[in-house]
N, C-alpha and C positions, 0 to 999 in steps of 0.2 A: 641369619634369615631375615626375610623383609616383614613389614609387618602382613601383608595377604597372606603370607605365607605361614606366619603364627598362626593368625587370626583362625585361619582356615582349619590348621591343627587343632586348637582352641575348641572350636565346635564340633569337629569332627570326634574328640576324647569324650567331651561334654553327652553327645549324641549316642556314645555306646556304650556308655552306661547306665543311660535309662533308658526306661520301659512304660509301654502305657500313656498315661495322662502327663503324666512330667517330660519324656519323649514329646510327647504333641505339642506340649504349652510350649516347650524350647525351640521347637520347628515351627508355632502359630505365633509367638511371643516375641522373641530374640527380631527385630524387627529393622527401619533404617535410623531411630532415633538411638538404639543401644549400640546400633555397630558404629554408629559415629562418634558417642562418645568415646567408645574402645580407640578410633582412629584419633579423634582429636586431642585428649584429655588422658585417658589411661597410658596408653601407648607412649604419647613423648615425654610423659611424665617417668614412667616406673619399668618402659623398655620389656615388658612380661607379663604374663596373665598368671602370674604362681600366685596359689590361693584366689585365685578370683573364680563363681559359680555363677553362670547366669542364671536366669530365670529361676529362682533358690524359692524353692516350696517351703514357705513358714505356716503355722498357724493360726489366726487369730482368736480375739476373745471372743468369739462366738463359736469356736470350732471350727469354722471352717477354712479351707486352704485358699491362703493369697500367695502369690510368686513377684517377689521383689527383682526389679531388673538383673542388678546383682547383689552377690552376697564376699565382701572378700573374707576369710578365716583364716590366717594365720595362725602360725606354732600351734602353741595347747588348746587354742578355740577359745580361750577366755575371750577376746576379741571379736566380737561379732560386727562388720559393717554394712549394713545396705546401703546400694545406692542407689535410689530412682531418677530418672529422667523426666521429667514432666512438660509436656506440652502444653500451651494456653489453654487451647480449644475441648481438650480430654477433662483438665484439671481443675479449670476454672468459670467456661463459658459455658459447657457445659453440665454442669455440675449443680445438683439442687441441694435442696439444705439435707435429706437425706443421707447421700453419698457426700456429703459434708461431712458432717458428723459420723459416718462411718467411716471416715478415714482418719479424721482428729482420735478416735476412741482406736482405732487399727492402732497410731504410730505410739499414743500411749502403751497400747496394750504393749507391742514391742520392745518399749522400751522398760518396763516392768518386765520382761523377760531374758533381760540384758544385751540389746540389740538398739545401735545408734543406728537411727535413719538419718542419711543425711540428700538432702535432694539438689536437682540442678536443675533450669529453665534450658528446655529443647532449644530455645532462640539462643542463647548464649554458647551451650555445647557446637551450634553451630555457626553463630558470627564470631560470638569474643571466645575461641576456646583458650584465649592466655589468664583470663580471669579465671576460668574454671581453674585449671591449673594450677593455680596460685592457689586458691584457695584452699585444692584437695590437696594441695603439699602441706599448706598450713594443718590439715586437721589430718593426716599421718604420721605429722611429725609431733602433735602430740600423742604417739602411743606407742614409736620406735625411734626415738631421740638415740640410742643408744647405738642404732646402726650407722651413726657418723662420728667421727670421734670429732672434738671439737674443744678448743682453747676458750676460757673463760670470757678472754676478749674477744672473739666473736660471737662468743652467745652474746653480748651487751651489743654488738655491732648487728644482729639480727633482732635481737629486742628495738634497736632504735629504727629498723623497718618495718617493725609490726607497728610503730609506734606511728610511726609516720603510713603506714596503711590505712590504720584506724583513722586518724586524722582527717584523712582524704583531703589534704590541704597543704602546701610546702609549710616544711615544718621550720621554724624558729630555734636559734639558741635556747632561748626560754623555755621553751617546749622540753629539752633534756634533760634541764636545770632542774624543772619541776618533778618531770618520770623518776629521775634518776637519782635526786636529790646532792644534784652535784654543784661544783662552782663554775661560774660560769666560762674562766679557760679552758676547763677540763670538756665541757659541755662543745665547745666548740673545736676542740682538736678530734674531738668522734665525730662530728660533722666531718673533716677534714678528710680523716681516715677513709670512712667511706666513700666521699666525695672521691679520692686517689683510686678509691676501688674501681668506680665506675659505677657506684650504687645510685648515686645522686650527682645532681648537677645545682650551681651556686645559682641562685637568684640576684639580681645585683638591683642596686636604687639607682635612678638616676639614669646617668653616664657611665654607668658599670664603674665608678669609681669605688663601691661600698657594698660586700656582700651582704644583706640581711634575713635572707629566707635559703632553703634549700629544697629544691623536689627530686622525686625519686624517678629514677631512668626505667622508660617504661620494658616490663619484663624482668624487673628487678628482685620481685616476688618468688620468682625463681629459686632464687640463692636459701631461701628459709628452709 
């Protein structure tokens, strides 16, 4: 099935199970900022909406009901994740020190109730949704590592792309040598490795006589 055609499932399941005020907020709510991330960012990311809840009625520490864009819940529900989409103009421009602070005391409160907020800029869901992606791969795969099996040497071969993420700069032998606390041949034949991957590409000095930097192949993010 195409993604319109989940999608459309997706809400339609959503839709007849609730009632009332939660029905309305998901029909007044679910809006063109959340369907785009579903399109850009959910979707080519995790191919499924299983465990995903839009518009997910929490409580806050005032008692009363806020609806986080969504909510995903997996397995036993130990796992709670929202995710908000935030537009400038909603979040920022408009925004006084009041509904400041009620939203800094919101995400505490949430999180004291064992619920990770994690948010995205509307601009980015919509021009760079490969950064979004990147990203949300990075912070799923810490809390389901398990759903890939994986050889030791590649977790140190994805360590050395977070590595070089973080950086945000073509990363150096040095740079390995120091993460890793290795020698520095060893340092440079994982550069190598991935470079064979197609994870990264050599920086060369000069005349391309002399590799000494390596940067990372854009969408490479992916792979984590």
């Amino acid at each position: 099935m195409s993604f319109e055609e989940n999608y459309t499932a997706f809400l339609e399941r959503h839709l007849t199970r609730r009632s009332g005020e939660r029905r309305g907020r998901l029909e007044r709510g679910h809006a063109h900022a959340e369907s785009l991330f579903l399109r850009n960012v959910w979707w080519p990311l995790r191919g499924n909406f299983d465990d995903l809840h839009p518009e997910y009625e929490v409580t806050d520490w005032r008692g009363r009901s806020y609806f986080a864009d969504f909510a995903w819940l997996p397995g036993n529900g130990e796992l709670k994740l929202l995710f908000e989409i935030k537009g400038y103009a909603a979040h920022v421009r408009d925004m006084d020190r009041q509904k400041y602070c009620h939203e800094l005391n919101r995400e505490t409160f949430l999180h004291a109730m064992g619920y990770q907020v994690i948010s995205f800029a509307y601009d980015d869901v919509e021009q760079r949704p490969e950064l979004c992606i990147n990203l949300l791969r990075m912070v799923l795969s810490r809390y389901h590592p398990e759903q890939v099996p994986i050889t030791r040497g590649l977790l140190a071969e994805k360590e050395l792309i977070r590595l070089a993420v973080q950086l945000a700069r073509p990363i150096r032998p040095v740079d390995v040598e120091r993460h890793f606390e290795l020698n520095h041949k060893t340092a440079v034949q994982m550069l190598q490795k991935v470079t064979a991957k197609g994870w990264m590409r050599p920086v060369y000095r000069g005349k391309g006589e002399r590799i000494v930097k390596y940067e990372l192949v854009r969408g490479v993010a992916n792979y984590l």
